[in-house]
C-alpha positions in Angstrom: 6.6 11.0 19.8 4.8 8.7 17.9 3.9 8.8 14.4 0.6 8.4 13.0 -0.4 6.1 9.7 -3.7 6.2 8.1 -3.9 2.9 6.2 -6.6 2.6 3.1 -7.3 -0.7 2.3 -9.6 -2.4 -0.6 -9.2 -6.2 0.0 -8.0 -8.1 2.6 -5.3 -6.1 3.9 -2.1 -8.3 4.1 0.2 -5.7 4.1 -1.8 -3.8 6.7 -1.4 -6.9 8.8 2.3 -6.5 8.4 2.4 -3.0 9.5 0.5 -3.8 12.8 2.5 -7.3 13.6 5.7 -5.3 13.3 4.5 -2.0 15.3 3.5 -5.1 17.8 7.2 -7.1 18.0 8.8 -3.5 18.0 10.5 -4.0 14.6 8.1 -0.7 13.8 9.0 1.3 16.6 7.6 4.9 17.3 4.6 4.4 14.7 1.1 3.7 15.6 -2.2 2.8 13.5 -4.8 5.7 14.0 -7.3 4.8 11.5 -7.7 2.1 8.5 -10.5 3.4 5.5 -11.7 1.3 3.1 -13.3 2.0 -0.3 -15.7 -1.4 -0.2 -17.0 -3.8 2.3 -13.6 -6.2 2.9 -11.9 -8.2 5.2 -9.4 -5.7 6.0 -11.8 -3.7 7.8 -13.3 -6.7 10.4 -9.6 -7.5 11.1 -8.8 -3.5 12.1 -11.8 -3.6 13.7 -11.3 -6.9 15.7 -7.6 -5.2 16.5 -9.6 -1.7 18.0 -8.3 0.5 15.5 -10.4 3.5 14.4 -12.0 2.1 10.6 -14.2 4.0 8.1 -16.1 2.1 5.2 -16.6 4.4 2.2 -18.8 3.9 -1.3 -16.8 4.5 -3.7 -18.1 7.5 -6.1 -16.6 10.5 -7.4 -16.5 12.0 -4.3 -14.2 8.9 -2.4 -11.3 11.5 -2.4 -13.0 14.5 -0.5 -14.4 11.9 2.2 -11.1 10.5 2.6 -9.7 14.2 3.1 -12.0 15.4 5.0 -11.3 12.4 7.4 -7.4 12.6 7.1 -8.2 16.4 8.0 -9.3 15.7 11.4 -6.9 12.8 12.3 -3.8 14.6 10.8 -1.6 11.4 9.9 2.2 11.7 9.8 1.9 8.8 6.6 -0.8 7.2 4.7 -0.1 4.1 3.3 -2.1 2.5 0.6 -2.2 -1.2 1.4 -4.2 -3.0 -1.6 -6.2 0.0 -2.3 -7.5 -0.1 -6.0 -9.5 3.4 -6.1 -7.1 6.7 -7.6 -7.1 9.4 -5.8 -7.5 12.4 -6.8 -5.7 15.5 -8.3 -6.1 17.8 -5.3 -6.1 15.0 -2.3 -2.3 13.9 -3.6 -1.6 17.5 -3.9 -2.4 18.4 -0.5 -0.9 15.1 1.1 2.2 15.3 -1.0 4.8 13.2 0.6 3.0 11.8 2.8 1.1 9.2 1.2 2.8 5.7 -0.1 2.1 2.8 -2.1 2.9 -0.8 -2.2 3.1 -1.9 -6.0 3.4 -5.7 -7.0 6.2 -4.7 -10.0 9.3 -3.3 -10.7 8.3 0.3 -11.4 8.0 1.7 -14.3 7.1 -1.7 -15.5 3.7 -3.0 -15.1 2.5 0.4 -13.4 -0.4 2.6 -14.0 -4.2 2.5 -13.7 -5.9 -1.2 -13.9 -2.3 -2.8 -12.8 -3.0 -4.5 -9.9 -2.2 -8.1 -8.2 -2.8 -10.9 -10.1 -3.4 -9.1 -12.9 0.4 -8.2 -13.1 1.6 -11.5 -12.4 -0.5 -12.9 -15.1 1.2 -10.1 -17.7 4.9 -11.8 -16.0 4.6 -14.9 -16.7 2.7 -14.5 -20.0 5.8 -11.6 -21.3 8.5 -14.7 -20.2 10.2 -11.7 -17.7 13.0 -13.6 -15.8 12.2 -11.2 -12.9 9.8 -9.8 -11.0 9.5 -7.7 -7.5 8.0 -4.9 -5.4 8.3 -1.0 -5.2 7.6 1.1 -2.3 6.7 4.9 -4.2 5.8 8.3 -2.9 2.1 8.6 -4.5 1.2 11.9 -7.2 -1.5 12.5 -9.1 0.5 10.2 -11.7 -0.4 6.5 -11.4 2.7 4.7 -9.9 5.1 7.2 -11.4 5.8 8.8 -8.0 9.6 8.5 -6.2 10.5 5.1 -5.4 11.5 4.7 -1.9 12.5 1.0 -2.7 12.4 -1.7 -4.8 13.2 -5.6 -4.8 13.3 -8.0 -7.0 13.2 -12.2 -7.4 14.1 -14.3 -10.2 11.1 -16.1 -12.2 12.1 -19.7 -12.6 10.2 -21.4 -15.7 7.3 -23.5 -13.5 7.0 -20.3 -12.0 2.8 -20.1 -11.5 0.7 -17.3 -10.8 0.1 -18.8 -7.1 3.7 -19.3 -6.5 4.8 -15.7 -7.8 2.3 -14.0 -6.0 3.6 -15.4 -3.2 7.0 -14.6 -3.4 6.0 -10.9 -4.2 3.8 -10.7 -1.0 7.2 -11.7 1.3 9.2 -8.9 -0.9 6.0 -6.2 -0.4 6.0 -6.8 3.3 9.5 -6.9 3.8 10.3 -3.4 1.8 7.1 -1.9 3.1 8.3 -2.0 6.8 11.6 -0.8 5.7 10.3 1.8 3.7 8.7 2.8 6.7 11.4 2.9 9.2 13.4 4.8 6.2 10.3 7.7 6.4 9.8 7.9 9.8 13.3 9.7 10.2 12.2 12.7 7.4 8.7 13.0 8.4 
């Protein structure tokens, strides 16, 4: 039986086009894409769209977390994986999908983690601490920003020309790469 991954997306979804290249070649085998949400107009959303998967477009408010639940409710996902998505969730939604939702973080966790650490904005703090590495975590995701299990992590050496362009780079190969694993590590306890 397949399994069933909610996707929320924020921006233009470059990990979510991982996830649906590899269920495509087969290198994701037995998962399938039953809904993408987004919290803002982005390009994540035309893309599912364009690809025929089911897509909601939410405002965020302080509400964002009952929507998404309420939706999640009816489609009953085996996983949700957050691909890019910037809003927190709340208290009682991470509660009630405990182990079931992930997260793709641009850092070796602990480091760099937590509420405002995103993209660019981590690779910026990189470059500007002199770190000599760098890398991607895959987490379980609790009500405590980017301190939930890792799943897995990988790193890359920072060599000293190293840009903001070029490290973001490398990080998006290691993100894709361990995200898909991640996956095909999951789908066996879920």
């Amino acid at each position: 039986m397949e399994k069933k991954i909610a996707i929320l997306v924020s921006g233009k979804g470059t990990n979510m086009k991982h996830i649906i290249k590899y269920i495509d070649n087969g290198k994701l085998s037995k998962f399938i894409i039953s809904l993408v949400i987004s919290d803002r107009k982005c390009d994540a959303i035309k893309y599912a769209i364009n690809k025929n998967i089911k897509t909601f477009s939410l405002k965020k408010n302080i509400f964002l977390s009952k929507k998404i639940d309420n939706i999640l409710t009816i489609y009953n996902p085996n996983i949700i994986v957050l691909s890019g998505y910037l809003s927190i969730l709340d208290n009682n939604f991470c509660k009630k999908w405990n182990r079931k939702i992930i997260n793709i973080h641009p850092s070796i966790l602990p480091k760099y983690g937590g509420i405002g650490m995103y993209g660019k904005k981590i690779h910026r703090l990189v470059l500007k601490n002199k770190d000599n590495i760098s890398g991607a975590t895959v987490h379980f995701v609790t009500k405590n920003v980017d301190l939930g299990e890792i799943i897995l992590q990988k790193t890359c050496k920072i060599n000293k020309y190293e840009t903001i362009k070029t490290l973001s780079k490398k990080i998006s190969i290691i993100e894709s790469y361990i995200l898909i694993k991640s996956l095909n590590i999951i789908k066996k306890i879920i």
